[in-house]
GUKOLMAR-766583 format. One record per residue (C-alpha): x, y, z; residue number from 1; residue in one letter. Coordinates in Angstrom, 3 decimals, always signed. Example, Ala and Ser with C-alpha at 12.3 -4.5 7.8 and 13.67 -1.06 7.14 Angstrom:
BEGIN
> +12.300  -4.500  +7.800  1  a
> +13.670  -1.060  +7.140  2  s
This chain:
BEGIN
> +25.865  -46.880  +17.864  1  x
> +22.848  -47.377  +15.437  2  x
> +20.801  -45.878  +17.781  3  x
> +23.290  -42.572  +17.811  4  x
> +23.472  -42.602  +14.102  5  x
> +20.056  -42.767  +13.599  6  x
> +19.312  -39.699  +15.678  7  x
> +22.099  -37.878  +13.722  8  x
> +20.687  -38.806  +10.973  9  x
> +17.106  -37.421  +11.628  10  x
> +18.802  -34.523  +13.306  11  x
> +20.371  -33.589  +9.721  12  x
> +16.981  -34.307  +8.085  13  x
> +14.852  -32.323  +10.172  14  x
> +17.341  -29.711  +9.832  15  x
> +17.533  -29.430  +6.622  16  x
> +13.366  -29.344  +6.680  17  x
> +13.354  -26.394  +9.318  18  x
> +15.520  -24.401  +6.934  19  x
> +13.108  -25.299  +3.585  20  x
> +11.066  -22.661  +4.711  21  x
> +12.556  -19.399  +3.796  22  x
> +12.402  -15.990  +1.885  23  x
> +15.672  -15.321  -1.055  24  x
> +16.481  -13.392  -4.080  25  x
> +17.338  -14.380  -7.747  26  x
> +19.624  -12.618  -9.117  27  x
> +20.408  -13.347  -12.586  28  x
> +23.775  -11.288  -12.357  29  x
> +26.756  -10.752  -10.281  30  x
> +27.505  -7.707  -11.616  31  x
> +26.791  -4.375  -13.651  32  x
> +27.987  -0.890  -13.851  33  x
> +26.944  +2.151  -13.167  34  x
> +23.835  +2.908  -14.656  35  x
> +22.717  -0.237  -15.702  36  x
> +19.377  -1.974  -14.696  37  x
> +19.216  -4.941  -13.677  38  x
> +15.961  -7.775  -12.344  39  x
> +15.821  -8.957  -8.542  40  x
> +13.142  -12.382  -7.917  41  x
> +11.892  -12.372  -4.609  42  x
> +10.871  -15.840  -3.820  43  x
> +10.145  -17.740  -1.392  44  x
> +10.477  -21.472  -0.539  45  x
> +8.298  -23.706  +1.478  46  x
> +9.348  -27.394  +0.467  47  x
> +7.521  -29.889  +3.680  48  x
> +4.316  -28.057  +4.544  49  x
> +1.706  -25.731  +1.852  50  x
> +1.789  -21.766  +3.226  51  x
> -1.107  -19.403  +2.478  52  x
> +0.590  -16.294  +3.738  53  x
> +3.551  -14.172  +3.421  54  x
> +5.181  -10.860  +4.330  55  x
> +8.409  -9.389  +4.676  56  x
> +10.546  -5.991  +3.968  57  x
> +13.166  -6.504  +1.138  58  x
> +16.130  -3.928  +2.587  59  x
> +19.211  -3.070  +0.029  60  x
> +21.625  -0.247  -0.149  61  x
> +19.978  +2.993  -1.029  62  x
> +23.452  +4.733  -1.628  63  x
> +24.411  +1.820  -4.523  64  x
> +20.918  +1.176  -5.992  65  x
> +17.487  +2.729  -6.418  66  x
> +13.945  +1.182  -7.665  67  x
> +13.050  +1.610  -11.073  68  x
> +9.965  -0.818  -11.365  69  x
> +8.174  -3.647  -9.426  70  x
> +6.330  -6.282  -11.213  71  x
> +3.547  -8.614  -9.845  72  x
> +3.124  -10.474  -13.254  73  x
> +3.425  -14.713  -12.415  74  x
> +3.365  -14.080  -8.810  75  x
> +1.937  -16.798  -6.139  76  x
> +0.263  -14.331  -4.286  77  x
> -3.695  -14.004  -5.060  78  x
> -4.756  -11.458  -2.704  79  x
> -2.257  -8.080  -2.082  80  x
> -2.343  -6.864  +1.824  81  x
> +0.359  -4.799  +1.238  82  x
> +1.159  -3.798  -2.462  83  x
> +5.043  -4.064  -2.627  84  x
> +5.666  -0.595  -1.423  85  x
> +9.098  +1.516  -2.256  86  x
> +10.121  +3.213  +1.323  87  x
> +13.782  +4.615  +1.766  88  x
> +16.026  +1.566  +1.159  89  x
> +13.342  -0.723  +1.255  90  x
> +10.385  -2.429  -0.368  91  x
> +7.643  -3.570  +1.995  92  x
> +5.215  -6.318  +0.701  93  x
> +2.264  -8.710  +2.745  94  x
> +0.138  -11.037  +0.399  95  x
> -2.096  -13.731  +0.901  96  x
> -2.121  -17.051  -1.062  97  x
> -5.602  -18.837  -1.843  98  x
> -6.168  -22.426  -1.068  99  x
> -4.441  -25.148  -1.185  100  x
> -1.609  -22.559  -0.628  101  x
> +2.015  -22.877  -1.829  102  x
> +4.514  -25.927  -1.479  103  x
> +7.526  -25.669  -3.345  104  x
> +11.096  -24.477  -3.988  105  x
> +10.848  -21.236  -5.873  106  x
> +7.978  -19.269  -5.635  107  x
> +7.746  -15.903  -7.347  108  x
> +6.393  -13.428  -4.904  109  x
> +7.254  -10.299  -7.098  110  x
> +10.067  -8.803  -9.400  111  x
> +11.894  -5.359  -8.744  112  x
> +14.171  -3.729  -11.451  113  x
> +17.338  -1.436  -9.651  114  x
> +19.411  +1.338  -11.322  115  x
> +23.377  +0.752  -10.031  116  x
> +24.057  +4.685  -9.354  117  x
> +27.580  +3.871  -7.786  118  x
> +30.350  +1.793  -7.804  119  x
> +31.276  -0.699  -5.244  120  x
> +29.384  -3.496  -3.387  121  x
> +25.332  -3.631  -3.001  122  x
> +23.788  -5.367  -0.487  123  x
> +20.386  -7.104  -0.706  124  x
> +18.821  -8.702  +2.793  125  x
> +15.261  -8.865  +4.385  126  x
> +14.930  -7.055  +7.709  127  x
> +11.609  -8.669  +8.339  128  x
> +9.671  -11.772  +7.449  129  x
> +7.127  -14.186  +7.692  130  x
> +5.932  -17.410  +6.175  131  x
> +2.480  -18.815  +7.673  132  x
> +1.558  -22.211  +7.273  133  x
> -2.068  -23.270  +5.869  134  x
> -3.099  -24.637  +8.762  135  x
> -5.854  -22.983  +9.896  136  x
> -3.939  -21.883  +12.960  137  x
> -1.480  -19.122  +10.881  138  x
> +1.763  -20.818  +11.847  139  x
> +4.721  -18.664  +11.237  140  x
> +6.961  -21.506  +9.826  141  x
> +9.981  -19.358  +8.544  142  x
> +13.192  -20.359  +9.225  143  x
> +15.815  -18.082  +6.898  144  x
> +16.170  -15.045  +5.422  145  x
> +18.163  -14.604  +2.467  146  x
> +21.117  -11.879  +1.526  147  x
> +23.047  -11.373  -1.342  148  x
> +25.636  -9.156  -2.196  149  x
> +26.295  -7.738  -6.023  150  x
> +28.928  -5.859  -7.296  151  x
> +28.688  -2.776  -9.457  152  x
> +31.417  -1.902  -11.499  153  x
> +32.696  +2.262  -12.688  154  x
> +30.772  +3.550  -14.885  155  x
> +28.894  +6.656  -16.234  156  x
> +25.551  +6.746  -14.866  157  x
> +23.151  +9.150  -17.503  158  x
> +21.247  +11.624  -15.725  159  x
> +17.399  +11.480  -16.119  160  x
> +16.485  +14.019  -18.890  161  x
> +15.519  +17.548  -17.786  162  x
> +16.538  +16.286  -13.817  163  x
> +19.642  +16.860  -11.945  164  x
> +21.365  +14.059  -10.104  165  x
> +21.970  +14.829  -6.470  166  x
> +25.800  +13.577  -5.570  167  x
> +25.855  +11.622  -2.848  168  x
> +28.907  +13.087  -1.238  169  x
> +27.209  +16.518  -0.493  170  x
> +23.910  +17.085  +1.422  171  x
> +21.037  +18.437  -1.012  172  x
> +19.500  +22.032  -0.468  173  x
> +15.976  +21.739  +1.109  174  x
> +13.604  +24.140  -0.434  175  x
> +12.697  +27.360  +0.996  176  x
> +10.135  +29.742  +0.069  177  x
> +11.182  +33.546  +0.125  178  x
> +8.331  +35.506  -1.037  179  x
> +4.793  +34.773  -1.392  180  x
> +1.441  +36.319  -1.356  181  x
> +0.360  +35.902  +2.499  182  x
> -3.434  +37.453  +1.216  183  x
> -5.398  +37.543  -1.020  184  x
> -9.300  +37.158  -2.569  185  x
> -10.498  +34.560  -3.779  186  x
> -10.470  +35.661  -7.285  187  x
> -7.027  +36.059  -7.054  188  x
> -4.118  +33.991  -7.971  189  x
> -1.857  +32.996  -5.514  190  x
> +2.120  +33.754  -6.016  191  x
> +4.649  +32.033  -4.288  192  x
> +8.675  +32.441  -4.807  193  x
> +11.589  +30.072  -3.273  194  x
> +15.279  +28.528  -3.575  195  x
> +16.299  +24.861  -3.533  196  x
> +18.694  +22.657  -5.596  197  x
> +19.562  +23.617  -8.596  198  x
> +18.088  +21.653  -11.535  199  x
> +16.126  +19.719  -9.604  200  x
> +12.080  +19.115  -8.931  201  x
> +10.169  +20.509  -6.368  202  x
> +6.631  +19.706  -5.051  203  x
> +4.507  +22.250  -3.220  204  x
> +1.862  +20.878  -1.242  205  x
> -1.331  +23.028  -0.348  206  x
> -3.290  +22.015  +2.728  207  x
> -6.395  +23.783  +3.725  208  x
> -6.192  +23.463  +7.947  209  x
> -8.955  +26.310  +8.432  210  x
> -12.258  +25.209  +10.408  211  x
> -15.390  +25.669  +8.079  212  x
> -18.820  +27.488  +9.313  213  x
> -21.923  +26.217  +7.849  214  x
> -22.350  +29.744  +6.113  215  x
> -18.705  +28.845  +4.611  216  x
> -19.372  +24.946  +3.650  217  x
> -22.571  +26.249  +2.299  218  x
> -20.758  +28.914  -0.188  219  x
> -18.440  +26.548  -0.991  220  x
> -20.434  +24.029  -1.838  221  x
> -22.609  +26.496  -4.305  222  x
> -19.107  +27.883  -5.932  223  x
> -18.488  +24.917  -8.095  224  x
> -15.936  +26.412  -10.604  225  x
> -13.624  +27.773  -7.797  226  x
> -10.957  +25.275  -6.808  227  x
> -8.657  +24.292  -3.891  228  x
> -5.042  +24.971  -3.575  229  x
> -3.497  +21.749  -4.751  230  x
> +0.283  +20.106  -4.785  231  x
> +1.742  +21.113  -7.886  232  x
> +5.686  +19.943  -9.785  233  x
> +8.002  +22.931  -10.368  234  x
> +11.236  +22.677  -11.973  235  x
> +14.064  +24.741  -10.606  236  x
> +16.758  +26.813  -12.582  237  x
> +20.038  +26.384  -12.832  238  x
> +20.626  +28.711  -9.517  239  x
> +18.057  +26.794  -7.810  240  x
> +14.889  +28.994  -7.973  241  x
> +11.543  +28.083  -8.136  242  x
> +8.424  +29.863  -8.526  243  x
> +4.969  +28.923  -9.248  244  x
> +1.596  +30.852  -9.587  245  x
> -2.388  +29.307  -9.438  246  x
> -5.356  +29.905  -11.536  247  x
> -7.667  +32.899  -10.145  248  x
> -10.542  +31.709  -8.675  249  x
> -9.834  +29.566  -5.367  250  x
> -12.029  +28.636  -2.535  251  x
> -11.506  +30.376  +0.571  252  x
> -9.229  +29.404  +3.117  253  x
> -6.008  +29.104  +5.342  254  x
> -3.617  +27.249  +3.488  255  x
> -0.119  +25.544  +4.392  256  x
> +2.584  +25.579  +1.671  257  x
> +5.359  +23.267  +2.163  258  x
> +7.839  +22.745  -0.536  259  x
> +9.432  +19.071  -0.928  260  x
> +12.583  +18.349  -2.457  261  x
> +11.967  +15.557  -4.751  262  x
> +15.217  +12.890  -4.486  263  x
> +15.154  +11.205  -8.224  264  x
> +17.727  +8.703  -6.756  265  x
> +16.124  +7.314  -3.372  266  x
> +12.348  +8.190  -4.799  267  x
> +11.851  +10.121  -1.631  268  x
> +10.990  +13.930  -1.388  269  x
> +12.496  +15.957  +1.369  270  x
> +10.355  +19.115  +3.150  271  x
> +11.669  +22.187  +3.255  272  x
> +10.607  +25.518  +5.259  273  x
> +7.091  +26.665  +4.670  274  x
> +4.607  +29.358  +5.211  275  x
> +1.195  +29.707  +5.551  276  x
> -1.475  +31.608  +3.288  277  x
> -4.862  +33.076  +3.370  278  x
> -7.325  +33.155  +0.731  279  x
> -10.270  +34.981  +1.769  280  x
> -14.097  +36.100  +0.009  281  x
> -15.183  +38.974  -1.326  282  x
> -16.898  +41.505  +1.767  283  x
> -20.610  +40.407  +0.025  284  x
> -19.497  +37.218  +0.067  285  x
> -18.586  +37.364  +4.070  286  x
> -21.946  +39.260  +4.946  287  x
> -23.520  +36.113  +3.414  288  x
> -21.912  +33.889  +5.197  289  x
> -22.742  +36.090  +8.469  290  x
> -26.200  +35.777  +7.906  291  x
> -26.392  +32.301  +6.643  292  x
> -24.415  +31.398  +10.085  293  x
> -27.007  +33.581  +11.515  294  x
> -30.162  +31.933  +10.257  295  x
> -28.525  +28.590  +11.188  296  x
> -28.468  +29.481  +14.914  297  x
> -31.931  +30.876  +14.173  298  x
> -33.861  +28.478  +12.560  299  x
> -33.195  +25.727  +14.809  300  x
> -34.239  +27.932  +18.050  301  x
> -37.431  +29.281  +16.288  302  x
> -38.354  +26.081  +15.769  303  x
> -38.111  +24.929  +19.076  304  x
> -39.821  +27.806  +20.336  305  x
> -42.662  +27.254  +18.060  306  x
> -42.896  +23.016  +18.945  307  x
> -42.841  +24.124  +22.986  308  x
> -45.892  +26.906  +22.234  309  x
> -47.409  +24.092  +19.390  310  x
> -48.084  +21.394  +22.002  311  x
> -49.835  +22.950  +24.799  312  x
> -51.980  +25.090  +22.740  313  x
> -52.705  +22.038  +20.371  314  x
> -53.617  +20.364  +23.381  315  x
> -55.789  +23.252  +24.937  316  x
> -57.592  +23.137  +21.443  317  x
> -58.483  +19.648  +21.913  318  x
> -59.754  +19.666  +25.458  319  x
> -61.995  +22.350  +24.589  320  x
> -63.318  +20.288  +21.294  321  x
> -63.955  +17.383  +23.686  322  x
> -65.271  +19.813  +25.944  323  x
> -67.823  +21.600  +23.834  324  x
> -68.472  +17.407  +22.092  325  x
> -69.237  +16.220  +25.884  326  x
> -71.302  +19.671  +26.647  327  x
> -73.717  +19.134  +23.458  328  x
> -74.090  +15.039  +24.395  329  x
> -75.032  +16.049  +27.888  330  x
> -77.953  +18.702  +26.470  331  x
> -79.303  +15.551  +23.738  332  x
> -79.076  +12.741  +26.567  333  x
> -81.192  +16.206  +28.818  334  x
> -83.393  +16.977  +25.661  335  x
> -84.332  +13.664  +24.984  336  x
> -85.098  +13.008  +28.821  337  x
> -87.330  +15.802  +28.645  338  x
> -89.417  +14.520  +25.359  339  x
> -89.913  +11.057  +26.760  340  x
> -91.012  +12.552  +30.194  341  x
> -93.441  +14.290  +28.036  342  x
> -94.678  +11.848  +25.849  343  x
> -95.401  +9.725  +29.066  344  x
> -97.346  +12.373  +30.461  345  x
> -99.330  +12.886  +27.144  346  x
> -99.538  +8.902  +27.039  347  x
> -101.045  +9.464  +30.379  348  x
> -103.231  +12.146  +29.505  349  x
> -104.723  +10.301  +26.382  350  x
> -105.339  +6.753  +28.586  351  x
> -106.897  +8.870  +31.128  352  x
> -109.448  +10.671  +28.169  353  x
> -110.288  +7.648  +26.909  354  x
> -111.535  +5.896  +30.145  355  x
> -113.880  +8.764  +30.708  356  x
> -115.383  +8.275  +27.494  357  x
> -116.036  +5.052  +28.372  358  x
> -117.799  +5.267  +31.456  359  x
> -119.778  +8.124  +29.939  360  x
């Protein structure tokens, strides 16, 4: 019976160690209203073994609550992976803690601020998670994830100044642009014209997708004042129209518009329909780029042409320099043959003379 109750016993214990490893919110509230703020802790607890790693995706109800802030200030975690990101109903987050690690009961990991938008019940859990144990070996030693719901009470949420609250009972209008200017020069400005929700922001994002010639990244690399289409914030009218128009003076190219509806409440924004555009150079502009193409194809063949032709008459140059070098060594080793065969034969001459004169 000992024996039994001793097992229990360490069963309970090691239980309650298994579950000392785990990811939870502090919540300093139970409940707000409408439009009030409030601070969620994400911490995390690791009470029988020191962790140098965590990660996890903090999920709550987008429909109740939105992000307002996240704060890293007193957090346990040294090195940032993954900066706590906002996504649609959720904040992802991966961080890395610096030797000896973390042991304890309540660890900061970082501090997000919500907005109640309606009434009712908000929900708080984490989808994902992971606590790794400094062990060399990157032990995932997590054992819970926390949830917690909080209650949000009627009350009148204020609207963001100059920005129109989306209800959540109807679907928002995606933008759509109606009229734009399809071409046009460079120096031009580009003019575009659309419809979304009324009141509220939307972003138009430019992409150049056209493939650049060297003549073309050459001009545009000399045209320093001119400027890409960029994304640019438009505010729309009470009846939902937008319009926006750029600075003259862009660099060439074929540009997709697409508008985005920007969601104040879920921090999202939402594409709408969009069209493309083409900004093109002046014909003088063009003919240089023709012939700067051109001279590109060019210059790369004549010079080929001219190192195949280089090396065999460089080399026909030099045999006939070694040639003419071996031709004049042959005629001095032949000249000086020739003056020693002589000066034997004088030698001769002269030894013969002077025996006669000495018999006479």
């Amino acid at each position: 019976m000992k024996h039994f109750l001793g097992m229990l016993a360490a069963f309970f214990f090691a239980a309650n160690l298994a579950f000392a490893q785990s990811l939870f919110f502090s919540i300093p509230e139970k409940r707000v209203t409408v439009g009030e703020r409030f601070t969620v802790d994400v911490e995390v607890e690791s009470r029988i073994a020191p962790i140098n790693a965590i990660s996890g995706t903090l999920s709550f109800s987008e429909s109740s609550v939105r992000v307002v802030s996240i704060s890293k200030a007193g957090s346990i975690v040294n090195l940032w992976t993954q900066d706590p990101t906002i996504g649609r109903g959720s904040v992802l987050f991966e961080g890395i803690i610096l030797n000896p690690g973390f042991q304890g009961s309540s660890g900061l990991i970082f501090r997000a601020t919500f907005e109640a938008k309606t009434s009712g019940t908000a929900v708080f859990n984490f989808s994902k998670g992971a606590i790794l144990a400094n062990d060399g070996r990157g032990t995932n030693i997590l054992a819970a994830l926390g949830s917690a719901n909080f209650n949000i009470l009627a009350g009148s949420l204020p609207p963001e100044e100059g920005v129109a609250r989306i209800p959540s009972s109807r679907l928002a209008a995606l933008p759509v642009i109606t009229e734009y200017s399809a071409s046009i020069l460079s120096k031009e400005s580009a003019y575009l014209k659309g419809k979304g929700e009324p009141n509220a922001l939307t972003k138009i994002v430019f992409k150049d997708v056209s493939f650049k010639s060297i003549g073309e990244q050459f001009i545009a690399f000399l045209q320093t004042k001119r400027k890409k289409l960029d994304a640019v914030l438009v505010k729309n009218d009470p009846a939902g129209q937008f319009q926006y128009e750029s600075g003259a003076g862009l660099v060439a190219g074929v540009y997709n518009a697409t508008p985005f509806l920007v969601d104040s409440d879920s921090n999202t924004e939402k594409p709408g329909l969009g069209v493309q555009l083409l900004v093109s150079d002046s014909k003088i502009v063009k003919a240089l780029v023709v012939l700067i193409n051109i001279l590109g194809l060019l210059i790369p063949i004549v010079g080929l042409g001219v190192i195949i032709y280089f090396i065999p008459w460089y080399s026909f140059k030099r045999m006939r320099v070694l040639g003419k070098k071996l031709g004049l060594e042959e005629e001095k080793l032949d000249i000086s043959g020739k003056q020693m065969e002589r000066h034997y034969n004088m030698s001769d001459k002269i030894e013969k003379l002077i025996r006669k004169d000495g018999q006479t």
